[in-house]
N, C-alpha and C positions, 0 to 999 in steps of 0.2 A: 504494500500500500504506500501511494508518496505521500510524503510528509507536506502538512499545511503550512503552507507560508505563512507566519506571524504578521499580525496586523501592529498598525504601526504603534498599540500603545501597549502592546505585549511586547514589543521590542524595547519601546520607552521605559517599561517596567526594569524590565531585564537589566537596563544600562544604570537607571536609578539604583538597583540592586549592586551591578559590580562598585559603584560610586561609594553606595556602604560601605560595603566590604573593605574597602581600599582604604574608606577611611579613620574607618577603625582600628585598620594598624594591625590585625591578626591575622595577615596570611602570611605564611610564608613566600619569599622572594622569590621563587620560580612560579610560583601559583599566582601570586600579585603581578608579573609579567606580562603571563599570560592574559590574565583578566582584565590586565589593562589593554591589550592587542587586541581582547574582546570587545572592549568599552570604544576603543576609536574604531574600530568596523562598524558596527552601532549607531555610533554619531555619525558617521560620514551618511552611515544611509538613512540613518534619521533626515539629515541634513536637505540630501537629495531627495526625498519624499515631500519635505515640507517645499523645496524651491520647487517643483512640480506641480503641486497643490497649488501654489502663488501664482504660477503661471495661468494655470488652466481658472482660476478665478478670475483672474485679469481680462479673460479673455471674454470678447461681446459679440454677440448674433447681432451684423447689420439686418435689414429688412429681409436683402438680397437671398441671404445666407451666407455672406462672406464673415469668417472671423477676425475682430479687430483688437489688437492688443491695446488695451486702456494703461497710458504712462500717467504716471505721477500729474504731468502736465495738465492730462486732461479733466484732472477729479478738482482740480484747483479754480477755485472763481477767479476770473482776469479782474485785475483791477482798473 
């Protein structure tokens, strides 16, 4: 059976987890290594999920059905 891909706040968990761990100063040094190797894999793809997210919210149905990326710019009243 394949293994289900973790949702993003089961990963969140996860990372918040090795964070404990780590900071509490009770692992040993090869274990705290690792877990830290674990912690930046984690983040990174924490990372990339939320800049994906940001994207795809950004994004607008014209009329047409063309998609328009909404900048900063646009959300801004002109003065």
């Amino acid at each position: 059976m394949a293994e289900k891909k973790k949702t993003f706040e089961e990963n969140l968990a996860d990372l918040e987890t090795i964070v404990t761990d780590l900071e509490a100063g009770n692992v040993p040094l090869e274990e705290a290594m690792e877990k830290f190797k674990a912690g930046v894999t984690l983040s990174k793809s924490l990372e990339k999920t939320l800049s994906d997210a940001e994207q795809t919210v950004t994004k607008i149905m014209s009329k047409d059905g063309n998609e328009t990326t909404m900048n900063d710019d646009d959300s801004k009243d002109n003065e």
